[in-house]
Backbone bond lengths (Angstrom), bond angles and torsions (degrees), N, CA, C in turn:
res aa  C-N    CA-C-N  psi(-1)  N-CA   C-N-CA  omega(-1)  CA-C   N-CA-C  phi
1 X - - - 1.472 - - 1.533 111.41 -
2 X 1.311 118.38 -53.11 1.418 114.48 -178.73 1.829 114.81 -70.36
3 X 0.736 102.44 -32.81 1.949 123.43 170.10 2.144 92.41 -57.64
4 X 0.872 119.08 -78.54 1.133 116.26 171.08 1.626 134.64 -30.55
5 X 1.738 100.29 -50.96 1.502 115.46 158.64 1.484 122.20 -83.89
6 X 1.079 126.11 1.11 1.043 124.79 168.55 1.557 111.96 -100.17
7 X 1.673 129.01 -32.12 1.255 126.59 149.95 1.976 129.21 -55.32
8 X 1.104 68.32 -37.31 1.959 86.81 172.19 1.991 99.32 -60.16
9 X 1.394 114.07 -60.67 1.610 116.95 178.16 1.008 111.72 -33.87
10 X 1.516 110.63 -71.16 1.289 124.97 -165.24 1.657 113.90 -68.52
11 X 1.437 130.20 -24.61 1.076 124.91 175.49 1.352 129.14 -78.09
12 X 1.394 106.93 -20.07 1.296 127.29 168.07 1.289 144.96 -113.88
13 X 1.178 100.25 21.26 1.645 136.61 -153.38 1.499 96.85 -64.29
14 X 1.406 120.09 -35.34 1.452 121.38 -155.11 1.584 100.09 -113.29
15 X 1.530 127.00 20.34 1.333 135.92 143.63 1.234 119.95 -30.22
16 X 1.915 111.86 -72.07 1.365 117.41 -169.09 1.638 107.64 -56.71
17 X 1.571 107.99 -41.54 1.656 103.94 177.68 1.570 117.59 -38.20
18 X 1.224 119.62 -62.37 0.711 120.14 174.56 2.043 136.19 -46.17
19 X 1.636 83.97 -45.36 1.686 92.80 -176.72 1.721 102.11 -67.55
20 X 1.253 105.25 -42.46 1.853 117.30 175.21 1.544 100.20 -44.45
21 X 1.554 126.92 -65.90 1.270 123.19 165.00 1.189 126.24 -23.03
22 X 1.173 119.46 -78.62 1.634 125.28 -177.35 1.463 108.15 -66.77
23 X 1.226 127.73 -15.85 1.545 106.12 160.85 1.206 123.63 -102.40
24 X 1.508 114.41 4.97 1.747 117.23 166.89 1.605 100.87 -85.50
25 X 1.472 109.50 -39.35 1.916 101.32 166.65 1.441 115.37 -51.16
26 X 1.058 116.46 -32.56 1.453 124.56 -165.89 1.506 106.91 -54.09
27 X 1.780 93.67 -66.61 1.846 105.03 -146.49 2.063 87.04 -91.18
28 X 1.367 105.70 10.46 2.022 98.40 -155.97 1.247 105.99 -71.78
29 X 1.391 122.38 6.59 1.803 121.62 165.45 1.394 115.46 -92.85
30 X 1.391 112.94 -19.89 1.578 118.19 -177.44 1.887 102.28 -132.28
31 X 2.167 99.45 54.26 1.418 87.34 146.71 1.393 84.87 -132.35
32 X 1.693 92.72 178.53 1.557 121.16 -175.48 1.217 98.39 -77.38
33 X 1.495 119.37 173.56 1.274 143.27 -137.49 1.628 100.54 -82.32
34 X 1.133 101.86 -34.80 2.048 110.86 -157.20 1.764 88.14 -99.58
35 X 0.654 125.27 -35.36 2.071 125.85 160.53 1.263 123.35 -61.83
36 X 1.432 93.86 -42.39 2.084 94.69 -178.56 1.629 86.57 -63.56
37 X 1.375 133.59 -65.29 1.527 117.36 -157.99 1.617 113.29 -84.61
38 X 1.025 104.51 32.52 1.470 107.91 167.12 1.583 101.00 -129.33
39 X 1.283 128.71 -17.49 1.749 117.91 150.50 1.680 116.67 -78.28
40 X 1.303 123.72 30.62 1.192 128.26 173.57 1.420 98.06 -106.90
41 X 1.139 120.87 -8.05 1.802 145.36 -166.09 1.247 78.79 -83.00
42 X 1.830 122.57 -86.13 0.649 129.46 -135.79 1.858 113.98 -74.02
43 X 1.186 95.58 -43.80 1.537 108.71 165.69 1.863 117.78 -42.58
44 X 1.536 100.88 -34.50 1.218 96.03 173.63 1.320 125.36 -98.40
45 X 1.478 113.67 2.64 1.647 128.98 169.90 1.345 81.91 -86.09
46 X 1.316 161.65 -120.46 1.495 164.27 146.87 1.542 104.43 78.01
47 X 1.590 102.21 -65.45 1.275 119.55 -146.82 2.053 97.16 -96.86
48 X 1.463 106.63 -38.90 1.176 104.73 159.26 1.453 121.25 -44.79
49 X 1.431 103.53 -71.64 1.931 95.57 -162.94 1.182 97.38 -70.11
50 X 1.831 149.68 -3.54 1.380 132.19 -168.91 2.016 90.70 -66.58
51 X 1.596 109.72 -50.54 1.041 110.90 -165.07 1.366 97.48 -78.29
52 X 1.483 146.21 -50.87 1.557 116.69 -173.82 1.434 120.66 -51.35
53 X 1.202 120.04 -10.06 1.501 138.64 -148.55 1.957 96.67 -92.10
54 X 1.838 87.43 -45.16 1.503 89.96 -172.29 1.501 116.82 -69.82
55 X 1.874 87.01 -40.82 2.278 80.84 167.42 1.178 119.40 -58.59
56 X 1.032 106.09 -27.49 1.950 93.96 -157.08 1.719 92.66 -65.66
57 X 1.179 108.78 -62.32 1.303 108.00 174.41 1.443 131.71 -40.73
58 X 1.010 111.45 -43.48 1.652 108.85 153.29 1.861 118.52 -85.55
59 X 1.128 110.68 44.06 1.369 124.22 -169.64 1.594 110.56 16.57
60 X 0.572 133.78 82.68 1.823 165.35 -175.38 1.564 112.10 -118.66
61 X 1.235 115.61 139.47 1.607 98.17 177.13 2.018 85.07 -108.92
62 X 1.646 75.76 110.12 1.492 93.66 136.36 1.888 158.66 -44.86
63 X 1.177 95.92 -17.54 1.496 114.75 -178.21 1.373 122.04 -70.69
64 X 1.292 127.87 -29.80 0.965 109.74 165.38 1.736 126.83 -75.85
65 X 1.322 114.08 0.60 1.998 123.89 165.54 1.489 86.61 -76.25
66 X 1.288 144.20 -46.61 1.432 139.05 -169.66 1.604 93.29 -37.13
67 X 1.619 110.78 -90.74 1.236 114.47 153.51 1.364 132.00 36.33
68 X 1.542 95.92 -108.32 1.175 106.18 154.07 1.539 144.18 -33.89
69 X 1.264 112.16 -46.33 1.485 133.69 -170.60 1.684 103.04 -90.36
70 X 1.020 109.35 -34.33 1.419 115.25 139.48 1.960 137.18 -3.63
71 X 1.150 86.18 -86.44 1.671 128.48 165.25 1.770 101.79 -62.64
72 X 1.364 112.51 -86.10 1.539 127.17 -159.31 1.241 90.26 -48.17
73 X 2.087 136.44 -61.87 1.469 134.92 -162.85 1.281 99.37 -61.94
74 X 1.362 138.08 -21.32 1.408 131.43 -173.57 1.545 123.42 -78.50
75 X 1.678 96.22 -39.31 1.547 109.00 170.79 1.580 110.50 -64.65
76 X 1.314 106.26 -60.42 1.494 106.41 -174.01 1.764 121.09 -58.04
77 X 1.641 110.14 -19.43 1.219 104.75 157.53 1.694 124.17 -66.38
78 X 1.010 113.88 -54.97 1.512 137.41 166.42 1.469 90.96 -10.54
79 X 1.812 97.69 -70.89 1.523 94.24 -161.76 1.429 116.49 -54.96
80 X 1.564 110.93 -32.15 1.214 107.74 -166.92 1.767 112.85 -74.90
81 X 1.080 110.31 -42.66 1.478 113.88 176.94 1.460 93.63 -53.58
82 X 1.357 131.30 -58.06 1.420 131.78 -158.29 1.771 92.89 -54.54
83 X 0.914 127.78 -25.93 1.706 126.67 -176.42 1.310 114.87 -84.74
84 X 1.515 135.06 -8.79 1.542 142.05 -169.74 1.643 87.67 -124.48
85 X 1.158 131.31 -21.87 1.271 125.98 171.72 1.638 121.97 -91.54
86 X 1.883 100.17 19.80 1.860 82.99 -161.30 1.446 78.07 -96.37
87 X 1.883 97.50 152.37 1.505 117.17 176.27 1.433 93.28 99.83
88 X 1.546 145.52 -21.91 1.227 123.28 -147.15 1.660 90.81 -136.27
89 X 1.222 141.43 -19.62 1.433 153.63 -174.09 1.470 120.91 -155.05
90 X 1.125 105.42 108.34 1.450 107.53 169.48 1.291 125.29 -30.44
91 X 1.729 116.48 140.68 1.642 94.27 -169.09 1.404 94.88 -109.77
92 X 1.124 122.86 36.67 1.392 107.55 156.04 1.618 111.42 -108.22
93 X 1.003 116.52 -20.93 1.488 116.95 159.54 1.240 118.52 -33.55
94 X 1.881 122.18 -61.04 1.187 127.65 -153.21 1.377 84.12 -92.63
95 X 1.273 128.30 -54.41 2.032 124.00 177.36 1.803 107.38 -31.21
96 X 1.927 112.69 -30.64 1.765 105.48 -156.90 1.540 77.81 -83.26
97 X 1.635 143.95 -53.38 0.373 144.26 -170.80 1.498 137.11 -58.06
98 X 1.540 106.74 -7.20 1.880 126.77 -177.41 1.343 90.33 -94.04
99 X 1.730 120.39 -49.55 1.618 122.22 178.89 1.485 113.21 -60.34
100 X 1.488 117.05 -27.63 1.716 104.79 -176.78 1.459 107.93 -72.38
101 X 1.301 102.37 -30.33 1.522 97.29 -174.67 1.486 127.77 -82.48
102 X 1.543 104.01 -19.34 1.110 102.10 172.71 1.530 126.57 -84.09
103 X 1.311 99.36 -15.60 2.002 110.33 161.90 1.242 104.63 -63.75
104 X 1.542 125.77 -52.85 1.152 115.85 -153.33 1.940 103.57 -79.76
105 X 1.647 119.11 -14.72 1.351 97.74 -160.43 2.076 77.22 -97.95
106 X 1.255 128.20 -24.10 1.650 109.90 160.39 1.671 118.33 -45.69
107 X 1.086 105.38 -72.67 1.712 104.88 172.49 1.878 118.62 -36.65
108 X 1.872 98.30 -44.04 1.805 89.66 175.38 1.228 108.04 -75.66
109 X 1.536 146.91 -20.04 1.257 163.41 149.54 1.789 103.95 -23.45
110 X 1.419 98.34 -79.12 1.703 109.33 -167.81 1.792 114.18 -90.00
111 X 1.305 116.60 -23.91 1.673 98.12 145.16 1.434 124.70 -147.68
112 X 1.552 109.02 44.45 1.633 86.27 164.35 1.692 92.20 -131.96
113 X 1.457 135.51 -56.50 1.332 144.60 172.69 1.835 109.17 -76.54
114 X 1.225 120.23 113.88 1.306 120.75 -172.69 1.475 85.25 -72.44
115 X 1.391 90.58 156.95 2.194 100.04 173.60 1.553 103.70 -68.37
116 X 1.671 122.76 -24.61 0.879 112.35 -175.98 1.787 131.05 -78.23
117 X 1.705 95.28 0.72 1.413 114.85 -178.25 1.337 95.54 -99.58
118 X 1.326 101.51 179.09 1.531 112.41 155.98 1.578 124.13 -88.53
119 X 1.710 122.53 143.06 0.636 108.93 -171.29 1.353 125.52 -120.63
120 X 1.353 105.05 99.62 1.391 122.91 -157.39 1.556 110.87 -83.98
121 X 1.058 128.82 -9.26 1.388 108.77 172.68 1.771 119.16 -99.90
122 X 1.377 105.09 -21.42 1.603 112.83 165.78 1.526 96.23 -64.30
123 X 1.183 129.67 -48.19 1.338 133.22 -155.36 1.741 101.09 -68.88
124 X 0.912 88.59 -21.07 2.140 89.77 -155.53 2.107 85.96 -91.35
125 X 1.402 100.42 -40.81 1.927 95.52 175.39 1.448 108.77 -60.13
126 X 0.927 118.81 -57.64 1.608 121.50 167.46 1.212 120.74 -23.11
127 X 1.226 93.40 -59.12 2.249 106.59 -174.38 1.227 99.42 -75.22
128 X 1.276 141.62 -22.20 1.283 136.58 167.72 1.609 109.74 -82.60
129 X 1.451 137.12 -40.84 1.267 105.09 177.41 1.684 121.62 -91.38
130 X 1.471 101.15 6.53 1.513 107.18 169.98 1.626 94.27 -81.34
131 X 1.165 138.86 -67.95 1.176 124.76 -164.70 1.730 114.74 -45.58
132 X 1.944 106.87 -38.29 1.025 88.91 171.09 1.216 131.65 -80.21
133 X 1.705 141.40 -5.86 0.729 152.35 159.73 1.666 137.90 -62.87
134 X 1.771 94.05 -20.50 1.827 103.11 172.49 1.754 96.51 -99.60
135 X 1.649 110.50 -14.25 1.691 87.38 -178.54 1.636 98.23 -89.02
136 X 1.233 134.50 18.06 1.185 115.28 -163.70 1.740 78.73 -120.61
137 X 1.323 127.52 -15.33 1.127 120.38 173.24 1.651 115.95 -78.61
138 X 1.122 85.66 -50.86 1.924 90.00 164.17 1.313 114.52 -39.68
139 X 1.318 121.19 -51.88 1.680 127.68 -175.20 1.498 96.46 -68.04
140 X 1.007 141.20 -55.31 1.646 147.43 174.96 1.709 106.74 -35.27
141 X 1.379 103.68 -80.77 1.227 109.51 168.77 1.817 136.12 -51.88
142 X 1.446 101.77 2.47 1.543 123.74 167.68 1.885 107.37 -82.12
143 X 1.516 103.15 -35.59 1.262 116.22 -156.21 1.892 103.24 -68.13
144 X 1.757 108.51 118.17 1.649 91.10 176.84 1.544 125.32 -46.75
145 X 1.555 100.94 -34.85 1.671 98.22 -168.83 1.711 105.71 -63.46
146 X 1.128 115.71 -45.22 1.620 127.79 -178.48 1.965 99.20 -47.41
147 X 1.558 111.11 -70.09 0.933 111.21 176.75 1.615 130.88 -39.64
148 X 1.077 114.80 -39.82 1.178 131.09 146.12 1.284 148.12 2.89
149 X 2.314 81.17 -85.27 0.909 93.14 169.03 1.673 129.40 -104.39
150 X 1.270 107.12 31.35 1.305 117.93 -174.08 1.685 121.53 -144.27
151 X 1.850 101.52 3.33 1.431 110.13 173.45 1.341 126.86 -23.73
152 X 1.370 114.89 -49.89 1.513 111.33 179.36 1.469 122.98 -59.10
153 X 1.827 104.97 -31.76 1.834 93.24 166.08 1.318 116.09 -134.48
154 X 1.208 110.40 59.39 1.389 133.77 -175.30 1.901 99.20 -84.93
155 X 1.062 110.46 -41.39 1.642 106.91 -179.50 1.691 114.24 -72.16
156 X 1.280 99.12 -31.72 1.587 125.73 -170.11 1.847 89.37 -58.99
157 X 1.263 110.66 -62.46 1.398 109.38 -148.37 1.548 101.94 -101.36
158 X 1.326 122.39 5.02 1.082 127.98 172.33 1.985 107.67 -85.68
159 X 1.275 111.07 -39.45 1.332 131.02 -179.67 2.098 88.35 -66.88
160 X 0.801 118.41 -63.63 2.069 119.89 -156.58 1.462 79.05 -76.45
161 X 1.159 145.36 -65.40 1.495 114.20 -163.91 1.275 114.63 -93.94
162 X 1.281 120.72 12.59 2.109 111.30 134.38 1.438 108.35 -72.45
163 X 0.821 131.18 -44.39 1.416 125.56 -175.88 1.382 115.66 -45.64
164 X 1.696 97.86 -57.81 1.728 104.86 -169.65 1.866 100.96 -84.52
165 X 1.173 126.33 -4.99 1.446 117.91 136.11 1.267 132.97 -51.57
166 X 1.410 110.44 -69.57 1.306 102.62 173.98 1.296 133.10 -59.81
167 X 1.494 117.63 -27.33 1.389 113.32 -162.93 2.246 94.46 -83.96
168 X 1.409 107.38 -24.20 1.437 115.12 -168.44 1.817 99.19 -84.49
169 X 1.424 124.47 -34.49 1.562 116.64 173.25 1.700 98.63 -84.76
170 X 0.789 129.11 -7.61 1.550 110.63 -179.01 1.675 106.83 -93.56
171 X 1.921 96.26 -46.35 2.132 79.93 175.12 1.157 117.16 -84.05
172 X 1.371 133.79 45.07 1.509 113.89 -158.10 1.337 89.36 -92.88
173 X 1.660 129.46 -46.68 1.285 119.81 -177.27 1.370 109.81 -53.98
174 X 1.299 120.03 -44.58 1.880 123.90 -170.07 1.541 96.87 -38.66
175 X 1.925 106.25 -64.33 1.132 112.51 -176.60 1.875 123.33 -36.33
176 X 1.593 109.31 -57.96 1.279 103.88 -169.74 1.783 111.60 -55.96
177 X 1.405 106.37 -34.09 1.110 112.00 -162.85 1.185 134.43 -76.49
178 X 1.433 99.17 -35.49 1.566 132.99 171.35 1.507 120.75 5.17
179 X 1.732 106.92 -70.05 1.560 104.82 165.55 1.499 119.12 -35.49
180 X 1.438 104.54 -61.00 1.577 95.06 -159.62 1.344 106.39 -82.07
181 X 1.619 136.50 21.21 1.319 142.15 -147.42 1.966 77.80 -131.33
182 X 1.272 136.02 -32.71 1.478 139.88 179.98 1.325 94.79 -81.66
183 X 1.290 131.63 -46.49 1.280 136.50 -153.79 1.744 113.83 -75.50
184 X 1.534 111.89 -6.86 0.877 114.57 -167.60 2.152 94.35 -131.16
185 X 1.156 108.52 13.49 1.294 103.39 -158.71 1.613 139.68 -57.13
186 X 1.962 98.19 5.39 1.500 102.92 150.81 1.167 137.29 -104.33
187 X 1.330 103.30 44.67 1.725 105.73 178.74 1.699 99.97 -117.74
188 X 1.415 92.99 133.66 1.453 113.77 169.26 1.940 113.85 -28.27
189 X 1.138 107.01 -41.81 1.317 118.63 -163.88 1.660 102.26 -70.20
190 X 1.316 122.84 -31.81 1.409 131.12 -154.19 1.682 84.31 -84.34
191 X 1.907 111.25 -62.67 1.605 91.59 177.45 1.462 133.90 -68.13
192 X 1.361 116.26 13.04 0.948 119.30 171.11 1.593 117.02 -85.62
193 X 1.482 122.58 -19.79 1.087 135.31 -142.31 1.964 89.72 -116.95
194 X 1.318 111.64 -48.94 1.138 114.10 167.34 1.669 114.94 -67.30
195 X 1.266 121.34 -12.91 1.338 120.63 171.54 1.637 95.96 -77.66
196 X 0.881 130.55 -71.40 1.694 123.19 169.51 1.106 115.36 -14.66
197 X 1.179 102.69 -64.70 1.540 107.09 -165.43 1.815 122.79 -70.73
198 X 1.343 98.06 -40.49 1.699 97.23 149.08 1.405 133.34 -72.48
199 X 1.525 119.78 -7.32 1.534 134.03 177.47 1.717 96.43 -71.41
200 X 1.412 113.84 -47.50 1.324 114.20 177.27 1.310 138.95 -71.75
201 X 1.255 106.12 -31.81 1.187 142.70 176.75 2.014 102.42 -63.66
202 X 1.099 94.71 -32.18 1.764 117.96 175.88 1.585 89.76 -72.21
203 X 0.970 109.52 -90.19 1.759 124.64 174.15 1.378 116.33 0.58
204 X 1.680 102.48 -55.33 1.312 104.84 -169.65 1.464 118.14 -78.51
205 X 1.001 107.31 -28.23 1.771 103.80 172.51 1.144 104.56 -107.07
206 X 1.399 145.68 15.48 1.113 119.62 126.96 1.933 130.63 -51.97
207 X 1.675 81.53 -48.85 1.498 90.93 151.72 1.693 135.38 -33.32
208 X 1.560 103.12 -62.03 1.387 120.15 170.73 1.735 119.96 -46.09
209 X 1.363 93.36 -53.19 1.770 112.92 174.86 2.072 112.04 -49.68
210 X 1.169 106.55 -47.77 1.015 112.70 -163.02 1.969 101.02 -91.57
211 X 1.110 117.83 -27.89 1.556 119.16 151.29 1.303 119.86 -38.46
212 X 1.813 94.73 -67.24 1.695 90.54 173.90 1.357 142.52 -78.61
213 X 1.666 80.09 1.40 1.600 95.28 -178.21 1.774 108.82 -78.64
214 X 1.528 106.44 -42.91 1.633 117.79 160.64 1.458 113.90 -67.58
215 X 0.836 104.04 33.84 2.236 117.20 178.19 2.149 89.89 -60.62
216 X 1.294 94.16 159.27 1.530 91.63 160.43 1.455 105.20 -111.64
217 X 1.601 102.28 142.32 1.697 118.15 -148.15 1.546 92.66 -81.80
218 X 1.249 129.78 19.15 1.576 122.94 -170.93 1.608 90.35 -145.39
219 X 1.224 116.60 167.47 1.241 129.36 -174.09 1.624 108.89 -102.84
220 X 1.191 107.71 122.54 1.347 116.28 -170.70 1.736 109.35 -90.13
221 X 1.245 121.37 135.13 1.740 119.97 -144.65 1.760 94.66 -97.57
């Protein structure tokens, strides 16, 4: 039974992506400002796994869209944090900081992680400055003046960056490890570990769903 549900997780793991998609297309004319650019996130998680989804299935290695999606999910977060942070952090800080990373995960790209591997050490910096970036949002969103000034989607964005916490502190090990976690990929232990990691991965846009589901029903000016 659990062998079964745990193949069932993992096979379908990238369902919610999708359903999250079509209902951020849905409501994306009537959200507020700091949501519309955080469904550009999502639109571009969407469009990623449609195509990793299609290699795998035609047995293709997929990894180098990892790669990619890599880079692109990092910028489009940027922006979005850069939008819950305006008034409170310079946005060229978090912009020097979207450009360092994206040199550095090109350079781990072209000579240290082939595109055709996984690339676990861009991946593992990432999960570390998203984590640091939703706990520093958490502390933000503690702040009365912040609260304040952002009551109307204070639930909204409190819900999407638990999500992209949790789902970014829970794979960070998957992430570092990843190679040698492929390298071994018929042992019971690996689908067990990738069942986690898509269990969360579930989590988080459920997370996402229920953010936008707490959207504020009026347009914030």
């Amino acid at each position: 039974m659990f062998e079964t549900i745990t193949e069932f997780i993992i096979d379908y793991s990238n369902i919610p992506t999708f359903l999250v998609g079509v209902y951020t297309l849905v409501i994306y004319k009537r959200l507020p400002r700091e949501i519309k650019y955080f469904s550009w996130f999502i639109f571009v998680s969407v469009i990623i796994q449609a195509i990793a989804s299609i290699l795998f299935y035609n047995r293709e290695n997929n990894l180098p869209v990892l790669h990619i999606y890599t880079v692109l999910g990092f910028v489009f977060l940027i922006n979005f944090y850069n939008q819950i942070f305006d008034g409170l952090i310079k946005p060229r800080i978090l912009w020097t900081l979207g450009i360092l990373f994206v040199v550095y995960s090109i350079i781990n790209s072209i000579f240290i992680q082939d595109i055709y591997t996984f690339n676990s050490y861009a991946l593992s910096v990432q999960a570390i400055l998203i984590i640091i970036l939703s706990l520093t949002t958490f502390a933000f969103l503690m702040n009365d003046i912040v609260r304040e000034k952002r009551i109307e989607i204070i639930k909204s964005l409190s819900w999407i960056n638990a999500g992209l916490f949790i789902y970014y502190s829970s794979s960070l090990l998957v992430f570092y490890f990843g190679n040698m976690i492929n390298s071994i990929s018929n042992s019971p232990l690996v689908r067990y570990t990738w069942f986690i990691y898509a269990l969360f991965s579930i989590i988080m846009y459920i997370c996402f769903f229920v953010g936008l589901w707490k959207r504020p029903k009026t347009l914030i000016s």
